[in-house]
C-alpha positions in Angstrom: -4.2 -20.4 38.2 -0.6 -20.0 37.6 0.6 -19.4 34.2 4.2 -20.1 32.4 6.0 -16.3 31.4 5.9 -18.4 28.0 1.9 -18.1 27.7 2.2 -14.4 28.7 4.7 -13.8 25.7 3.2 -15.9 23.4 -0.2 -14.2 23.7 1.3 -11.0 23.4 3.5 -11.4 20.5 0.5 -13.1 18.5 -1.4 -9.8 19.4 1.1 -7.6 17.9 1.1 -10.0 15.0 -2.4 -9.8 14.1 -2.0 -5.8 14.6 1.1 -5.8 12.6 -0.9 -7.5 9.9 -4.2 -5.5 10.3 -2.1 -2.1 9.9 0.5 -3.1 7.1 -1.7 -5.4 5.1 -5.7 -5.2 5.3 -5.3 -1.8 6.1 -3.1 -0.2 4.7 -5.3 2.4 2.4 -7.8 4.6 4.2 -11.1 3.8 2.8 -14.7 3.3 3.8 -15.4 0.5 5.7 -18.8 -1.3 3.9 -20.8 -3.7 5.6 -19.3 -7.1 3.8 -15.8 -6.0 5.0 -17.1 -5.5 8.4 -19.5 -8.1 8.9 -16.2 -11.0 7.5 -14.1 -9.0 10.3 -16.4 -9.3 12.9 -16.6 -13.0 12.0 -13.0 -13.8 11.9 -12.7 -11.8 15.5 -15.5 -14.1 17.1 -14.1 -17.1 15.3 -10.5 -16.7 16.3 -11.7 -15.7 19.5 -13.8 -18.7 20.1 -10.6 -21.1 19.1 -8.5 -19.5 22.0 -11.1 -20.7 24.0 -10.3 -24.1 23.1 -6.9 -23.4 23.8 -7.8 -22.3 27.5 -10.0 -25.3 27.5 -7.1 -28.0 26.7 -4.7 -26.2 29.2 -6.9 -25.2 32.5 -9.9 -27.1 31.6 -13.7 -26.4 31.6 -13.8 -23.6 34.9 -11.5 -21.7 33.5 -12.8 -21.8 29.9 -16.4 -20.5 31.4 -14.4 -17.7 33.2 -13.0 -16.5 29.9 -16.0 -17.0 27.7 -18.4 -15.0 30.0 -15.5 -12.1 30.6 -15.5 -12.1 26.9 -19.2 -11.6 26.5 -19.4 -9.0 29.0 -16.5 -7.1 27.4 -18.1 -7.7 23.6 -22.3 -6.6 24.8 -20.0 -3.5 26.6 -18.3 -2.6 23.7 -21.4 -1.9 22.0 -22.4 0.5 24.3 -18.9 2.8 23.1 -20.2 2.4 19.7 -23.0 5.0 20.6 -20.2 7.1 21.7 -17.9 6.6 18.7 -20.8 7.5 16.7 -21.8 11.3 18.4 -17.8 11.8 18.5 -17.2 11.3 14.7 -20.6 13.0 13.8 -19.2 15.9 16.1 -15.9 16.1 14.8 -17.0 15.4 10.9 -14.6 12.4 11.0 -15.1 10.9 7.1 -16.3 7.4 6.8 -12.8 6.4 5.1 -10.8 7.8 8.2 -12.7 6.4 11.1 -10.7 3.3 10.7 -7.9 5.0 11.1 -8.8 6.5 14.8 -10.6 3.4 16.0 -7.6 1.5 14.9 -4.6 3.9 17.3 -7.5 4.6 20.0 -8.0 0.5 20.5 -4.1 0.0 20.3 -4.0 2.4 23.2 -7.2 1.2 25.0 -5.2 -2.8 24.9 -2.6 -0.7 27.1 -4.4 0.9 29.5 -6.9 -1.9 29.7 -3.9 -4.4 31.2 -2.5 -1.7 33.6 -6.5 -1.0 35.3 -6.5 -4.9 35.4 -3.2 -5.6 37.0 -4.2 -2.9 39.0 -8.0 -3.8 39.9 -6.5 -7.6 40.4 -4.1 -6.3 43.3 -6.2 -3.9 45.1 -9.0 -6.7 45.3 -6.0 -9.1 46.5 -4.6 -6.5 49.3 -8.0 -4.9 50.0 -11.1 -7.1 49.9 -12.8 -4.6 50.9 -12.8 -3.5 47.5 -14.7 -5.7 46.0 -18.0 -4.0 47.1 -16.7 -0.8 46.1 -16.6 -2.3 42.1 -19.8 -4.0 42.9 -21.2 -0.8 44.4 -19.9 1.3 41.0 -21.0 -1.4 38.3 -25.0 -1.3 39.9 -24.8 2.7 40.1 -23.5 2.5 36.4 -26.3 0.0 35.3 -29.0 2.2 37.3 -27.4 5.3 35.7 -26.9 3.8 32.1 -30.5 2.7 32.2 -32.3 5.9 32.4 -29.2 7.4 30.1 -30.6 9.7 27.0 -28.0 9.7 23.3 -28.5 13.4 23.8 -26.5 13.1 26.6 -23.0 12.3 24.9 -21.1 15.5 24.5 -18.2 15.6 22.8 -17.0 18.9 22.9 -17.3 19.0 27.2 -14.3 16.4 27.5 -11.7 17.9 29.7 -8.8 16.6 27.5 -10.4 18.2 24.3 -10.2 21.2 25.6 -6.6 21.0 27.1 -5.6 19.8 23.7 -7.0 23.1 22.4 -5.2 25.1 24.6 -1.4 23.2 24.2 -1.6 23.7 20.4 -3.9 25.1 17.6 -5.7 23.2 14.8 -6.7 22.6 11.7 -10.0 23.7 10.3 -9.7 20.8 8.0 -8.7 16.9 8.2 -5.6 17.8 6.0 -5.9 14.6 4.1 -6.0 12.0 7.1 -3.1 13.0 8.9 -2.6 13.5 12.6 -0.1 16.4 12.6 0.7 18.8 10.0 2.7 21.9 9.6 1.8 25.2 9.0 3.3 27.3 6.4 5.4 29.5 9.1 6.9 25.4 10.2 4.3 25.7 13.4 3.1 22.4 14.3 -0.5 21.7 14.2 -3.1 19.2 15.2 -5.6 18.2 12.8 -9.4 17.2 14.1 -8.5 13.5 13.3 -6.1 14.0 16.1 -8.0 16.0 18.7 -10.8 13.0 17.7 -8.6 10.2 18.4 -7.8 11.9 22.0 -11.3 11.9 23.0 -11.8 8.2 21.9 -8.9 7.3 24.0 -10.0 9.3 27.0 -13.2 8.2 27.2 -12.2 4.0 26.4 -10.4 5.0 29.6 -13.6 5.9 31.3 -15.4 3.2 29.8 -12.9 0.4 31.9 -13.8 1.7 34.7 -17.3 -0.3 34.1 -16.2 -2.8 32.3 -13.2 -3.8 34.1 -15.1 -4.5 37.5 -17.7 -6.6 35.5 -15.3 -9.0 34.4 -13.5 -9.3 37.7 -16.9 -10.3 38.7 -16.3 -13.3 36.9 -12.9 -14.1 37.5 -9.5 -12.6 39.4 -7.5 -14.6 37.1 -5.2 -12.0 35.2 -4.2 -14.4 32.3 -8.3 -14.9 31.8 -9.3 -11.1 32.5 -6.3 -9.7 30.3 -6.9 -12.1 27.2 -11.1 -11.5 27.4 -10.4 -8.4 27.0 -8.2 -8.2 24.3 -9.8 -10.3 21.8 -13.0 -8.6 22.8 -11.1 -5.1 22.0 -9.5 -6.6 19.0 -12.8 -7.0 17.1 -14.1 -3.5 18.3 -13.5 -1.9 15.0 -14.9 -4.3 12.6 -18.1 -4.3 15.1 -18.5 -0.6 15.3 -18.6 -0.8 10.9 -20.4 -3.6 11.3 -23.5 -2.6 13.7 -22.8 1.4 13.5 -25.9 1.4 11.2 -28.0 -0.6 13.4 -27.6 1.6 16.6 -30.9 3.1 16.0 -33.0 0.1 15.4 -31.7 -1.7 18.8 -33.1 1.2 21.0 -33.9 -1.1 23.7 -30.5 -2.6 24.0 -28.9 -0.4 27.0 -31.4 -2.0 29.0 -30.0 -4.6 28.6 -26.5 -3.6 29.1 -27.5 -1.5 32.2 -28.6 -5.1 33.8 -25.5 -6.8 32.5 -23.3 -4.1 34.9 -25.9 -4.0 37.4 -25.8 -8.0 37.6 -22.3 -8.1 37.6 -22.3 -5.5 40.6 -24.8 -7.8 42.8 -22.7 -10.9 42.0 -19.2 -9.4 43.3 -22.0 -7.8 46.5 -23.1 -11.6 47.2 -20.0 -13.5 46.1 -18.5 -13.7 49.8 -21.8 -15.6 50.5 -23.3 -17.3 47.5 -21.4 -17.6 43.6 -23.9 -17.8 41.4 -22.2 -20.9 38.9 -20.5 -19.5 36.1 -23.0 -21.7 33.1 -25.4 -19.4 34.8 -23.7 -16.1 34.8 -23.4 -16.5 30.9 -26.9 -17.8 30.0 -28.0 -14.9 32.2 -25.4 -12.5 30.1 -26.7 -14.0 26.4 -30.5 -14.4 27.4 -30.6 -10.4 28.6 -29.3 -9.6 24.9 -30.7 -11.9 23.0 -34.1 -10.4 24.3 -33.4 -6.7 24.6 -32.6 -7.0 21.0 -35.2 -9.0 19.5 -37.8 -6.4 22.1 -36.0 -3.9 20.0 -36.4 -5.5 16.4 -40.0 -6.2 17.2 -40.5 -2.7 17.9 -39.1 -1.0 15.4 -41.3 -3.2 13.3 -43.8 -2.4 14.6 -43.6 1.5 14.6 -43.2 1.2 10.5 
């Protein structure tokens, strides 16, 4: 599909709109993100999200609107899987409930950067190399296997490389120095605070994290306009889902099950696509069905344990 430089720049100047607006308006005081203001955010995301569909839909029909809708699933169920991680990084850094915002808010504005370079990227290596499609479809079913039999006591913080490079380029602050990133000392030193040395670690690992979820997508479609714009809104509404479900990691225990057979499905269709494509209706009933279940599994048991 070939789209107009006009789409590309429309898109993108809406998406610094709505970030505009989000940092200068809704945002604009730190505070503690409750579960009303997160739930009406996580709403509005999905909603808005869901009417760009029908904007694909009216433009380059019903194909490409199933492409986008199941890229944007996969990209949304992942995303839950770096809310774990958010989780053991704030708890490890002591990051206050009314500053977390703040560092989810700079690490996804990164994250939307770094996201449209691995897919430019991804999308050209698969178009010069086809070989490389089995390399992402070898990586997402290792990830799923991995992922799968993954413990929460395995996230550690403190062991990412960049943490500790940060550490050694500049000292820090024992405290969060009222929610600022950078601060200086009374001798005019410059020093990071943890906020900052926090926010590094959630951009560093987002990085890590698109190398699973950026295959998984391209498993669906090679379309950049499709893979870019899934993405996005999908990233866009990361924040107001981590406030919004952050409380309700422990009761969906059972869920990375689920999201280990989401990558490892996504793996065996790019594997098989040079022989069979499995249609895209089914790819997303597949993609829902597998969380719909692993989460009600996980509901019912957690019930059941009280």
């Amino acid at each position: 599909m070939s789209v107009s430089l006009s789409f590309w720049i429309g898109f993108n100047l809406f998406v610094f709109f709505m970030i505009l607006l989000d940092m200068k308006v809704f945002h604009r005081h730190s505070h503690e993100v409750g579960l009303k203001e997160a739930l009406g955010w996580s709403a509005f995301w999905i909603i808005l999200a869901l009417l760009f569909a029908l904007g694909v839909y009216r433009y380059f029909g019903l194909s490409k609107t199933l492409e986008y809708l199941t890229g944007y699933v996969i990209e949304k169920s992942l995303s839950v899987d770096n809310i774990f991680v958010f989780l053991a990084i704030f708890s490890y850094f002591h990051v206050a409930p009314k500053y977390q915002h703040k560092i989810l808010f700079w690490g996804i504005l990164g994250a939307l950067f770094f996201r449209a370079f691995f897919i430019l990227v991804g999308i050209k290596l698969i178009q010069m190399f086809h070989w490389t499609l089995y390399v992402f479809g070898a990586i997402l079913i290792y990830t799923g296997i991995k992922l799968a039999f993954q413990k929460e006591e395995e996230i550690h913080p403190e062991k990412n490389p960049v943490l500790r490079l940060v550490q050694k380029l500049m000292p820090v602050t024992h405290d969060h120095q009222g929610g600022q990133f950078f601060v200086r000392s009374p001798n005019n030193r410059l020093m990071a605070t943890p906020l900052f040395v926090a926010l590094i670690v959630v951009e560093t690992t987002d990085i890590l994290f698109a190398f699973d979820s950026i295959p998984a997508v391209l498993a669906v479609s090679l379309d950049p306009f499709i893979v870019y714009t899934s993405n996005v809104f999908a990233i866009l509404g990361l924040r107001a889902l981590y406030f919004a479900v952050a409380g309700l990691m422990k009761k969906v225990r059972f869920l990375h099950f689920g999201l280990a057979f989401i990558l490892a499905f996504a793996g065996m269709k790019i594997l098989i696509s040079d022989y069979y494509k499995i249609p895209l209706p089914i790819s997303l009933s597949v993609i829902l069905g597998v969380l719909i279940l692993t989460i009600l599994i996980s509901f019912l048991a957690d019930k059941k344990r009280i």
